[in-house]
N, C-alpha and C positions, 0 to 999 in steps of 0.2 A: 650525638644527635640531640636537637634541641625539639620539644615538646610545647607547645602553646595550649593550652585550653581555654576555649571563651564558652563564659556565660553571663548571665545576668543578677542571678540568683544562688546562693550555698545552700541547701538545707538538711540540718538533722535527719535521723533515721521517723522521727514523730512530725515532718511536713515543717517543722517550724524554723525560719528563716535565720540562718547563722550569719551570712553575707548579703546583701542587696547593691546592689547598684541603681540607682534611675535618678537621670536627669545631671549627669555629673556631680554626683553624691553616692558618695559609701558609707554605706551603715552596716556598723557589727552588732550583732544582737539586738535586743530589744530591752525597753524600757525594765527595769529591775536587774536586769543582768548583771553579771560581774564581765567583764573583760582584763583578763590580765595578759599585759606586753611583757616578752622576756627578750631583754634586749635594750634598745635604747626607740624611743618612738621621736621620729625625726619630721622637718617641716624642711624642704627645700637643702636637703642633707646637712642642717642643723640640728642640732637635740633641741626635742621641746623642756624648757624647764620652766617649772613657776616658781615665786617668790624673788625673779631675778628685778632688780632695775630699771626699769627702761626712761625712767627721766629725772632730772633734777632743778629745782625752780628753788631758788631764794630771794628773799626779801629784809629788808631793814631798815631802819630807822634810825636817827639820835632827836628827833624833836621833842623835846620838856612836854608831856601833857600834863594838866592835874586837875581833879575835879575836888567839889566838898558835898556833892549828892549821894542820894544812893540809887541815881540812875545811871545805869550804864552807859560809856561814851566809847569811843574808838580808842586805842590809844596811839595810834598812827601807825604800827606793825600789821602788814600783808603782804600777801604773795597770791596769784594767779596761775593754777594748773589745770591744762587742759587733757583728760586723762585718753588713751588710744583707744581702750573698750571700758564697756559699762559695766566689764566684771574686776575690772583694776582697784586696788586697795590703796590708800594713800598714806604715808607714815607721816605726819604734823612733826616736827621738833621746833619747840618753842624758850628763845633765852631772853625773857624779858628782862630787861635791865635797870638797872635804877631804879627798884620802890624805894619808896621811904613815905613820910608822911610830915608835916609839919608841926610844928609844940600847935597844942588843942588841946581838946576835950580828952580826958583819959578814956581809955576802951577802943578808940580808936583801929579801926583796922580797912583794908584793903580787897576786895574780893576780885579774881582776875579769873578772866572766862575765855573759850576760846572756841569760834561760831565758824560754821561754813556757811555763806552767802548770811542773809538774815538769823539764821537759828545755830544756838548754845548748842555744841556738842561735847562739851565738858565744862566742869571748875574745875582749874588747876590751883589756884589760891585763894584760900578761905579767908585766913586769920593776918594775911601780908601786913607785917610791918605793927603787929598787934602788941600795944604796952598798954599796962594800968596805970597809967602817969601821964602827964598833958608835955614831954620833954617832947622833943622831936627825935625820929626814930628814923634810921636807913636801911634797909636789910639788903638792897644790893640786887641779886639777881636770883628770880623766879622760873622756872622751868618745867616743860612737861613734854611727852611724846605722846602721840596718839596713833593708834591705825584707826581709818575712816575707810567705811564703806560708802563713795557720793553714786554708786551707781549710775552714772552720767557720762557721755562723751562730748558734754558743755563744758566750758571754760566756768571753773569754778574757784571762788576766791574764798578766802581762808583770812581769817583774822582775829585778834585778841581786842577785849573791852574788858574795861573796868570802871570800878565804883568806890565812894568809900560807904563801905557798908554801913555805918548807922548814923549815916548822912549826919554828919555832924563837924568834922576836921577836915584839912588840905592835905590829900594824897595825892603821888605822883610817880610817876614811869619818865624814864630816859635820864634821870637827875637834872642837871641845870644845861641839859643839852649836850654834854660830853659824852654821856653812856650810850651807845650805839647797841639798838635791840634786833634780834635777828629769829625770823621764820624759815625754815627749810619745807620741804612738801618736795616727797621722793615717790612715784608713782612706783607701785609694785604688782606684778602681773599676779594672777590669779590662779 
């Protein structure tokens, strides 16, 4: 014999509302509450899981930039992800390729940043490519990961700038064009 019961409402022995339903929406508990599932908590008999995948967006480059400021430019490495919800975390993997810098001024160094849309969300390289001597210096490949919070479900681009930091020597990404630099951005649910 099977059993149905309909209501709208569950509540504790104290009036206070364990189940609701209204408006095609169910709500367990309330605000502060703890809820714990024993079992596996599923979405169209899928398990819900966070921290899974759900996209992947690369970008790269080999174009030679090099500046002698210490204003920051592009270095021509981006990538564009558009994330599904605004609670999605983004993982950044960044292989900047070919620093070096040119024989100059000793002290010389390299600073490499890495911005979502307009604004610095980190330095990854402070000291790149950094001698006390005016030789010319290559150190090859720079790199960082990052998780970002863009809280957004806009199309959000991602990119590294550099400088040379005491605006004085020719510093460069991608070497003489051969060095292919490469951004990943792996959307991670939440």
């Amino acid at each position: 014999m099977t059993a149905i019961l309909k209501v709208d409402e569950i509540q504790d022995t104290s009036g206070n509302n364990i189940i609701n339903e209204n408006a095609n929406t169910v709500t367990i508990g309330k605000a502060g509450d703890t809820v714990n599932v024993v079992g596996t908590l599923q979405n169209n008999s899928s398990a819900l899981v966070t921290g899974k995948v759900l996209q992947v967006v690369q970008g790269s480059t080999s174009t030679e930039t090099r500046s002698s400021t210490n204003t920051l430019i592009d270095t021509t490495l981006s990538a564009t992800i558009t994330p599904s919800s605004s609670s999605s975390k983004v993982l950044v993997t960044v292989f900047q390729n070919g620093c070096d810098k040119s024989a100059a001024n000793s002290g010389t160094q390299m600073v490499l940043k890495l911005l979502r849309g307009a604004s610095v969300i980190t330095t990854f390289g402070n000291n790149v490519t950094y001698t006390n001597s005016s030789i010319s210096n290559a150190i090859g490949t720079v790199g960082t990961m990052y998780l970002d919070s863009p809280a957004t479900t806009s199309a959000t681009t991602y990119k590294t700038q550099f400088a040379s930091a005491n605006n004085t020597a020719n510093v460069g990404v991608q070497g003489t064009g051969g060095e292919t630099s490469i951004i990943t951005l792996m959307e991670i649910s939440a």
